[in-house]
FILOTI-498159 format. One record per residue (C-alpha): residue number from 1; residue in three letters; chain; x, y, z. Coordinates in steps of 0.2 Angstrom, whole numbers. Example, Ala and Ser with C-alpha at 12.3 -4.5 7.8 and 13.67 -1.06 7.14 Angstrom:
BEGIN
1	ala	A	62	-22	39
2	ser	A	68	-5	36
// end
This chain:
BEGIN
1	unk	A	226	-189	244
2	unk	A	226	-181	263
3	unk	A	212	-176	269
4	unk	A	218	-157	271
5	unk	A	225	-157	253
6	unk	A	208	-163	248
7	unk	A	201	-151	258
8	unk	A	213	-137	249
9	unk	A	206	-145	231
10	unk	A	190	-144	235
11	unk	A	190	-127	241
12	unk	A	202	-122	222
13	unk	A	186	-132	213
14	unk	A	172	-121	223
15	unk	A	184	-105	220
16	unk	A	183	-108	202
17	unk	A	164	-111	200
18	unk	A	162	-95	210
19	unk	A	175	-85	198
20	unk	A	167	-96	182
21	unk	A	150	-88	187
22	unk	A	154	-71	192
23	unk	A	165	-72	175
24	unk	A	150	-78	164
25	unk	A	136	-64	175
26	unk	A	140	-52	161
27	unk	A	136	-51	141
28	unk	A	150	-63	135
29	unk	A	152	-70	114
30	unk	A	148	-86	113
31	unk	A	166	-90	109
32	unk	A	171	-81	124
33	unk	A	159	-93	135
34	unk	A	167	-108	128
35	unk	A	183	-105	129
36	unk	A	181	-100	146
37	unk	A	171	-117	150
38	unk	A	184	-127	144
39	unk	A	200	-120	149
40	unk	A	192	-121	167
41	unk	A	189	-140	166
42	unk	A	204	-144	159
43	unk	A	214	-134	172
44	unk	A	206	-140	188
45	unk	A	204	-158	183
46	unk	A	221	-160	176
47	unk	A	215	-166	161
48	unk	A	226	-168	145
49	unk	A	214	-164	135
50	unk	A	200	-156	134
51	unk	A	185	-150	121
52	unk	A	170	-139	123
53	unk	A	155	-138	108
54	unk	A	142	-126	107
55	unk	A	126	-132	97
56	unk	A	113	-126	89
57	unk	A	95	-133	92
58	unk	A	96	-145	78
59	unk	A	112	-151	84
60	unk	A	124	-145	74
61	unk	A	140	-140	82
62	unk	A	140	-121	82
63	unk	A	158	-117	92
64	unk	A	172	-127	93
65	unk	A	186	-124	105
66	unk	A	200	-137	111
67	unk	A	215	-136	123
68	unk	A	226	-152	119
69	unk	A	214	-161	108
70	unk	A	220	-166	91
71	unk	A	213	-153	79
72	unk	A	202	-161	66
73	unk	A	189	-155	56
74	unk	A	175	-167	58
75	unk	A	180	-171	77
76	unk	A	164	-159	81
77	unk	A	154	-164	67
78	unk	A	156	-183	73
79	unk	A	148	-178	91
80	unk	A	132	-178	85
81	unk	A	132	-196	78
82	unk	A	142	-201	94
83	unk	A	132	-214	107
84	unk	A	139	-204	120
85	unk	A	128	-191	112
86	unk	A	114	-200	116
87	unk	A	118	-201	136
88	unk	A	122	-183	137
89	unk	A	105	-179	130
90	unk	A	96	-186	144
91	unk	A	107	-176	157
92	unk	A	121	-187	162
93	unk	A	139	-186	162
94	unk	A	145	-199	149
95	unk	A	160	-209	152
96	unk	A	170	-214	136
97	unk	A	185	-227	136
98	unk	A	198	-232	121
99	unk	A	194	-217	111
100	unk	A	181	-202	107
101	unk	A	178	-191	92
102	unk	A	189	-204	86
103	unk	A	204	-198	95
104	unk	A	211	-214	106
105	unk	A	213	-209	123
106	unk	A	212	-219	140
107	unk	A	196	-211	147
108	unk	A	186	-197	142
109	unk	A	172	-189	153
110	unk	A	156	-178	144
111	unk	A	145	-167	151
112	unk	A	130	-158	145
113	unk	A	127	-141	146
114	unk	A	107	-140	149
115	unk	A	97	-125	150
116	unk	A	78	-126	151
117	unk	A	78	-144	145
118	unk	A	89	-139	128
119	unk	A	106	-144	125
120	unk	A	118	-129	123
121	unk	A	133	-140	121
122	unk	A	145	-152	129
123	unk	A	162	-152	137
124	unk	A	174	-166	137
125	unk	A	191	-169	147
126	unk	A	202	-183	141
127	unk	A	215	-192	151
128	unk	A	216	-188	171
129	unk	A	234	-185	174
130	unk	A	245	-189	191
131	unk	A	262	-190	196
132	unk	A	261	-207	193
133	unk	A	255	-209	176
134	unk	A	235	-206	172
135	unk	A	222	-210	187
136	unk	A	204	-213	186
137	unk	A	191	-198	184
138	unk	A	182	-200	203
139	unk	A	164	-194	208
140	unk	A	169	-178	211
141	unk	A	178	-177	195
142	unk	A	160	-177	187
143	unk	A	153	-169	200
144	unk	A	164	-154	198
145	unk	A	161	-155	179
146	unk	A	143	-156	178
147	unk	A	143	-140	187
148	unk	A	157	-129	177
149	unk	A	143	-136	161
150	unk	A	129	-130	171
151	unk	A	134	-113	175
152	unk	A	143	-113	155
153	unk	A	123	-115	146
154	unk	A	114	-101	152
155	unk	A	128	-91	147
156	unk	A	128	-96	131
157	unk	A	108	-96	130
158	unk	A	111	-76	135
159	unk	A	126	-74	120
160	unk	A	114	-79	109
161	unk	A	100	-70	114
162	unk	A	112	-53	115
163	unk	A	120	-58	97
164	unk	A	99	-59	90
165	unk	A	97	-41	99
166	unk	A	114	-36	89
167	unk	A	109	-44	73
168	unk	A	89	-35	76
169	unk	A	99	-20	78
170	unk	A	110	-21	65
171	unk	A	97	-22	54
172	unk	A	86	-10	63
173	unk	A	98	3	58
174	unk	A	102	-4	39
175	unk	A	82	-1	36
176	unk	A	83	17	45
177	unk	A	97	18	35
178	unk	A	86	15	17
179	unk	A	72	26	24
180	unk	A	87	43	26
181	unk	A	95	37	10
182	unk	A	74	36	0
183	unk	A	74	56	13
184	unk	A	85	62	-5
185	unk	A	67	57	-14
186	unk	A	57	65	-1
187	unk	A	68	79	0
188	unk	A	65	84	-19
189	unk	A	85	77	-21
190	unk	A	75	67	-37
191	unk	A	85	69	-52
192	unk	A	95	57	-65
193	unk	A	107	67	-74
194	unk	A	124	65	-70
195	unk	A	130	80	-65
196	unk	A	117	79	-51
197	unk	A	120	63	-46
198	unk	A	138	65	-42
199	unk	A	134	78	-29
200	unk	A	119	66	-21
201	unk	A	133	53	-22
202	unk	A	145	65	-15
203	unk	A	136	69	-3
204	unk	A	131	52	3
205	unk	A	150	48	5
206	unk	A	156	60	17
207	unk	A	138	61	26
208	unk	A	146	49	41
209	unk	A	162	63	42
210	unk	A	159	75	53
211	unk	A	166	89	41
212	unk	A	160	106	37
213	unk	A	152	107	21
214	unk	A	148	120	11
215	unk	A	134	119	-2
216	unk	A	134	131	-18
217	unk	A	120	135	-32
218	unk	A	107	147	-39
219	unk	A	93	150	-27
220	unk	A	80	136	-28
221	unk	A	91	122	-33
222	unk	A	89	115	-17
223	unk	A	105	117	-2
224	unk	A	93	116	10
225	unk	A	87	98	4
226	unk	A	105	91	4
227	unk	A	110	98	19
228	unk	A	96	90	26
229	unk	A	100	74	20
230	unk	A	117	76	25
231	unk	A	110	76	43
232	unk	A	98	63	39
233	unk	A	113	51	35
234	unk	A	126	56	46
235	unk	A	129	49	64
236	unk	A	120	65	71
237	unk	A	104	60	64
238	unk	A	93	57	77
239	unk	A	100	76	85
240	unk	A	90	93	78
241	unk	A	94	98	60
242	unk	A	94	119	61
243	unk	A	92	132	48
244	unk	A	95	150	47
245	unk	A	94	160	34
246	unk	A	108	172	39
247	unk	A	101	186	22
248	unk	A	82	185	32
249	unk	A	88	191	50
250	unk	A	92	210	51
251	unk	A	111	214	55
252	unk	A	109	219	72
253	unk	A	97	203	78
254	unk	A	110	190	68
255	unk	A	123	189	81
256	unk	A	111	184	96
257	unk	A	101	173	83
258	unk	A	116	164	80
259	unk	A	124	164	96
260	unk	A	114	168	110
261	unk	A	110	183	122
262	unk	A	111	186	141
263	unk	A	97	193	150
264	unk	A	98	212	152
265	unk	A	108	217	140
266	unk	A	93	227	132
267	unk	A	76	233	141
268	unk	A	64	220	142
269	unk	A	77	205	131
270	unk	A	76	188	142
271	unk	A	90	176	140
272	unk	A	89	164	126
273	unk	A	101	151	117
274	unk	A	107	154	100
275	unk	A	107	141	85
276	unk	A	123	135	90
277	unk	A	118	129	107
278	unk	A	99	124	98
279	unk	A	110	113	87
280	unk	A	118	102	98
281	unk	A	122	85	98
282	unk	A	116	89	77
283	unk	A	118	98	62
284	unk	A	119	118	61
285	unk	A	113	125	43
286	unk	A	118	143	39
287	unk	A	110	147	21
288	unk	A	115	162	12
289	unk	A	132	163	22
290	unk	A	139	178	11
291	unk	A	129	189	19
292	unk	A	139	189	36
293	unk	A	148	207	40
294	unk	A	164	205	45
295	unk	A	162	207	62
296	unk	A	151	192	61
297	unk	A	163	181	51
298	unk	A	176	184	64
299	unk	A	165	178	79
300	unk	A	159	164	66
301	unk	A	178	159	63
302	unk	A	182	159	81
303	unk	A	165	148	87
304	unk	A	172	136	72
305	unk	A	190	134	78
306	unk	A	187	134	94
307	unk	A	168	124	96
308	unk	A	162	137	110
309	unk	A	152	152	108
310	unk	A	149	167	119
311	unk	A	131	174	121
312	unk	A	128	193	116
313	unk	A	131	200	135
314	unk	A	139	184	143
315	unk	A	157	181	150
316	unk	A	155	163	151
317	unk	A	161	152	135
318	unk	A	147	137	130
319	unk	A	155	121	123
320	unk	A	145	117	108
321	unk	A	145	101	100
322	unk	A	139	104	81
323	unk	A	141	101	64
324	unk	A	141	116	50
325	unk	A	134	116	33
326	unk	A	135	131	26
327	unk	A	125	138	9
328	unk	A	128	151	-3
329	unk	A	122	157	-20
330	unk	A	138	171	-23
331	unk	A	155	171	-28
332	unk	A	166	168	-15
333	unk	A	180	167	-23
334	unk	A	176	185	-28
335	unk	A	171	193	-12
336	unk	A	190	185	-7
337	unk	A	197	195	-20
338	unk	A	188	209	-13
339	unk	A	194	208	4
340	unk	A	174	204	9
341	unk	A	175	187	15
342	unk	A	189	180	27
343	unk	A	201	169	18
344	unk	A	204	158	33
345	unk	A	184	157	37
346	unk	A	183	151	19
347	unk	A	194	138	20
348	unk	A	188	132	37
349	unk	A	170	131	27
350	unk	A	174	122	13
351	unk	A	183	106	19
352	unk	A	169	99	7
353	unk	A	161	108	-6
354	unk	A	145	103	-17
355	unk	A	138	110	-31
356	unk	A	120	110	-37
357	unk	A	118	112	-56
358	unk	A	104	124	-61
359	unk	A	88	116	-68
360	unk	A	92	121	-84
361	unk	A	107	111	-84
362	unk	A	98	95	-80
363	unk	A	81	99	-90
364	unk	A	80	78	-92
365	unk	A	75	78	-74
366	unk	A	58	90	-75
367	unk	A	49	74	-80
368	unk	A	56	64	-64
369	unk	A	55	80	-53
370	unk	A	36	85	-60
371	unk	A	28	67	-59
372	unk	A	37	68	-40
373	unk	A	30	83	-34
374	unk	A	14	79	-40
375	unk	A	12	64	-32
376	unk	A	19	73	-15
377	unk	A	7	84	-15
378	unk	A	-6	73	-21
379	unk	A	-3	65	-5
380	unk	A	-3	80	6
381	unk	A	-19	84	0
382	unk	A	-24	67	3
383	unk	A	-28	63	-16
384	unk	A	-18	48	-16
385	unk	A	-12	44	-36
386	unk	A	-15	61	-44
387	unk	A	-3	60	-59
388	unk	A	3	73	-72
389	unk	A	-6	74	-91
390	unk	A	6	73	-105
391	unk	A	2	89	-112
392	unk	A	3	99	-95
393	unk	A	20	90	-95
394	unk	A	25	96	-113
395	unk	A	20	112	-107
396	unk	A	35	113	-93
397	unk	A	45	107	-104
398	unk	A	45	122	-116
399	unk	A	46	133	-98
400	unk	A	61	141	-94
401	unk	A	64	141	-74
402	unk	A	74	154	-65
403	unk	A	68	149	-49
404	unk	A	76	132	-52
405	unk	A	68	117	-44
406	unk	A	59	128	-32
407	unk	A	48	137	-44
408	unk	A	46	120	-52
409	unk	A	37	114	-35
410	unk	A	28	128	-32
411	unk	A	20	129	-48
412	unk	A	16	110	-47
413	unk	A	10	111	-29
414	unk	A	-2	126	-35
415	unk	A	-9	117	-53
416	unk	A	-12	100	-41
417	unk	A	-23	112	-30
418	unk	A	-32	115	-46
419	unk	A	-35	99	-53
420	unk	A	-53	94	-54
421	unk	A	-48	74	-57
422	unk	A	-36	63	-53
423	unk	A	-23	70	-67
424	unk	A	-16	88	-68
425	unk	A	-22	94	-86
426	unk	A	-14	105	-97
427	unk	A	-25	121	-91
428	unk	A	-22	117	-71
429	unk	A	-5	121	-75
430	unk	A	-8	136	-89
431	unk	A	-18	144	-73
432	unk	A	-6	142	-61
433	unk	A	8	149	-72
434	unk	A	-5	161	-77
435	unk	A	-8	166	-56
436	unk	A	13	169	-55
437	unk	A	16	177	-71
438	unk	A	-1	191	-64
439	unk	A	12	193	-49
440	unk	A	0	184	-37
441	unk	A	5	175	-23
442	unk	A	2	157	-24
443	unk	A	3	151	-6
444	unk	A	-5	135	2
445	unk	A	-17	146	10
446	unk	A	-24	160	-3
447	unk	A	-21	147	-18
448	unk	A	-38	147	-23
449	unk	A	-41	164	-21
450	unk	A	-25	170	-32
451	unk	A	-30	159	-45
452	unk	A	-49	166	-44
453	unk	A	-44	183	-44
454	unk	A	-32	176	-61
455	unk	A	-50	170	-70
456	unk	A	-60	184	-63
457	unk	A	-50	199	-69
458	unk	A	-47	189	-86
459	unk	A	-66	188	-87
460	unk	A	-65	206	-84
461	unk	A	-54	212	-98
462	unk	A	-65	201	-113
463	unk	A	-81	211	-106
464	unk	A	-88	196	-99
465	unk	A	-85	185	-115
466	unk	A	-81	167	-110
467	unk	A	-74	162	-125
468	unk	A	-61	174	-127
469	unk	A	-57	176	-107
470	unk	A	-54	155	-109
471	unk	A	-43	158	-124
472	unk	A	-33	171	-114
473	unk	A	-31	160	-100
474	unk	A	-27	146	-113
475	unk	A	-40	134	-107
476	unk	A	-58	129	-116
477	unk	A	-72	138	-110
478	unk	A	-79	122	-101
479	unk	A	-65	123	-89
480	unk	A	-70	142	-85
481	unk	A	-89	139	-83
482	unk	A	-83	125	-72
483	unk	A	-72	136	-63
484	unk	A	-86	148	-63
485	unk	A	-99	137	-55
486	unk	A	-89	132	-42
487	unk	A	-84	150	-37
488	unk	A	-101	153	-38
489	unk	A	-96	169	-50
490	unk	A	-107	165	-65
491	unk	A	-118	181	-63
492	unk	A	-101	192	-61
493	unk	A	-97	184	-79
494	unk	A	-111	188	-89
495	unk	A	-109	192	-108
496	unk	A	-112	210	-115
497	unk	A	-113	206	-133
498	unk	A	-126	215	-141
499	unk	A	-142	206	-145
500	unk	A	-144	200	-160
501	unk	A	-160	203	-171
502	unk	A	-174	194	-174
503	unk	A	-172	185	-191
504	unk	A	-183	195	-206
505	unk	A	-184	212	-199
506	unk	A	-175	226	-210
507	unk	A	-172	241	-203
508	unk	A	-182	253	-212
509	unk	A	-173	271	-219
510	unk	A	-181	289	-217
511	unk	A	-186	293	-234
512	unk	A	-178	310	-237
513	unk	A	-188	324	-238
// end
């Protein structure tokens, strides 16, 4: 060869390292890196032939991709047991004659590809062709391949550690996913009977489609807790989940509440977002959605089309970027017939539609839901294993619930308060059902002193006799002088019986005159 058409090859060579390199800088499959390797050395060494293995650390072949080589299945397998194996290992550039991988060919050259002292693979070229025939692989020959192997294994080092950091991922997000999915339990979504669990399945499926939903059942069967794990599930899960009740918020605040307001427009307002904007990048939950005027449904409608909202004063249009569950415990379809609820708007809201049974239609499931909600609570309250009696269960099995799931938790929540041990007996929840039925308000922070005032004005109306205020209350009397003690009420709760007589004495009559 000429020296300046040597010179002309060398400079290709060092052009194709340099391309090789700046081609293998970014994340790269480890197939990708292969293929690269050996389509490189094969092309610039006009080779006939050529193979490239990726390996693992305990050797086994791990990728396999060969231009011109005989395709044979245990060609790769049989490089481990090779001797030229051997002479890669230790850093070399092996140099085969007759025949490798059991493929005859006149001269085969192996290089390794070493990073950090660990072989990432080999690539082999086979048979150096010229115009006169085959030539002899020279110096550079191995030079040149030693280097295209060189720059190949740190690149498929860094394709494996990117592929662990996918796989971590993956899984990463498969346990996130179990944790949304167990959110249903968490949630209150607990429940076994099968008209239930085809709208918890339902609703699992069309999660990851960013559709409207609308949610319909009586009030307490829990649309807010399947809206919410329709968020947890979805793709939008780590945005904001919103609620509005649009039946809480008076007529003339719902507009800005749900779409926003521009400084000015009243004395003393200050510009604010609405729900909408609070929303995006996640999931919008408008409960009671019969409640809009129709003014409201319009502006509603046009937001839903059109995925921008106009503040209450504003001229500028906001691109919002959200997903709609919408709720609602009324007839629809009769408020259509009415001429109350926009036909297109309802369409646009139910692309999906889930029902909720009533808790009377699944009354299999109070066992389920009440041992759930006592434990919850439990929890919350930081007594960790509180469990529900058998009788105290019996009893809500006789209850009727018109509140639905709702009242069921509420009740629960308020007789777990109660409990003086780790169970909820029979007359924590006779109290607290007692407390509701007086028309007391049972909330976390006056739960105590509902159920007090309960077993005070019960006390009250037997004249201070404790055995007939406890069977009033449907408890035994040590359970009120318990109660009692703790309240620190036993002097308001004193008997008024008459005293009896001491034993032997007869009243004496008035002789008549």
């Amino acid at each position: 060869m000429r020296a300046g058409a040597r010179e002309g090859w060398r400079r290709a060579r060092l052009e194709t390292v340099l391309d090789l390199s700046l081609a293998l800088a970014g994340p790269r499959q480890e197939g990708e890196v292969v293929e690269e390797l050996v389509q490189r050395a094969v092309g610039l060494l006009d080779a006939r032939a050529g193979i490239a293995v990726s390996l693992l650390p305990s050797l086994v072949p791990a990728t396999v991709v060969a231009v011109g080589w005989p395709t044979e299945p245990g060609a790769a397998a049989r490089l481990v047991a090779s001797a030229a194996l051997q002479q890669v290992r230790a850093g070399e550039v092996a140099r085969v004659a007759g025949s490798f991988l059991g493929v005859p060919f006149a001269e085969v050259l192996a290089a390794p590809c070493l990073w950090r002292e660990e072989l990432m693979g080999v690539v082999a070229v086979a048979d150096k062709e010229a115009r006169e025939g085959l030539a002899r692989f020279d110096d550079e020959d191995v030079t040149f391949l030693r280097s295209l192997a060189l720059l190949a294994a740190p690149a498929i080092a860094s394709s494996r550690l990117l592929e662990e950091a996918e796989r971590r991922q993956l899984l990463l997000e498969e346990e996130n996913r179990a944790l949304r999915l167990g959110a249903g339990e968490e949630a209150g979504l607990v429940g076994q009977a099968p008209s239930f669990r085809r709208v918890v399945e339902l609703a699992r499926r069309v999660a990851a489609a960013d559709v409207t939903v609308l949610v319909r059942g009586e009030s307490g069967t829990g649309k807010e807790r399947l809206a919410r794990l329709l968020h947890a599930l979805s793709p939008r899960h780590a945005g904001p989940f919103v609620p509005l009740n649009c039946a809480a918020v008076p007529e003339t605040l719902l507009e800005a509440e749900l779409f926003g307001i521009e400084r000015g427009v009243a004395t003393g307002v200050s510009a604010r977002p609405g729900k909408f904007e609070l929303a995006g990048g996640g999931t919008l939950f408008l409960d009671e959605i019969g409640d809009l005027t129709p003014a409201l449904q319009a502006k509603l409608l046009r937001v839903v089309q059109e995925r921008e909202v106009e503040r209450v004063g504003g001229r500028q249009r906001i691109t919002v970027d959200v997903r709609l569950v919408t709720a609602t415990n009324r007839d629809l379809e009769a408020m259509l017939a009415e001429g109350e609820f926009r036909e297109d708007l309802y369409y646009r809201l139910r692309v999906v539609e889930l029902t909720l049974p009533p808790l009377r239609e699944r009354r299999e499931d109070i066992p389920l839901l009440a041992q759930h909600f006592v434990r919850l609570h439990g929890r919350r309250m930081g007594r960790e294993g509180l469990s529900l009696a058998r009788p105290a269960l019996e009893l809500l099995l006789r209850h009727d619930f018109p509140g639905n799931v709702r009242e069921l938790e509420n009740l629960l929540e308020a007789a777990a308060a109660l409990a003086s041990s780790d169970r909820v007996e029979l007359e924590d929840v006779r109290l607290a059902m007692g407390a509701r039925r007086a028309g007391t308000a049972v909330l976390a922070g006056t739960l105590d002193e509902a159920v007090r005032a309960h077993v005070l004005r019960a006390v009250e109306r037997s004249d201070g006799n404790r055995v007939a205020a406890a069977r009033a209350l449907g408890i035994d009397r040590t359970t009120l002088y318990r109660m009692l003690v703790r309240w620190n009420a036993t002097d308001d709760a004193k008997r008024t019986t008459p005293a009896r007589r001491a034993p032997g004495r007869r009243s004496r009559r008035r002789a008549r005159p």
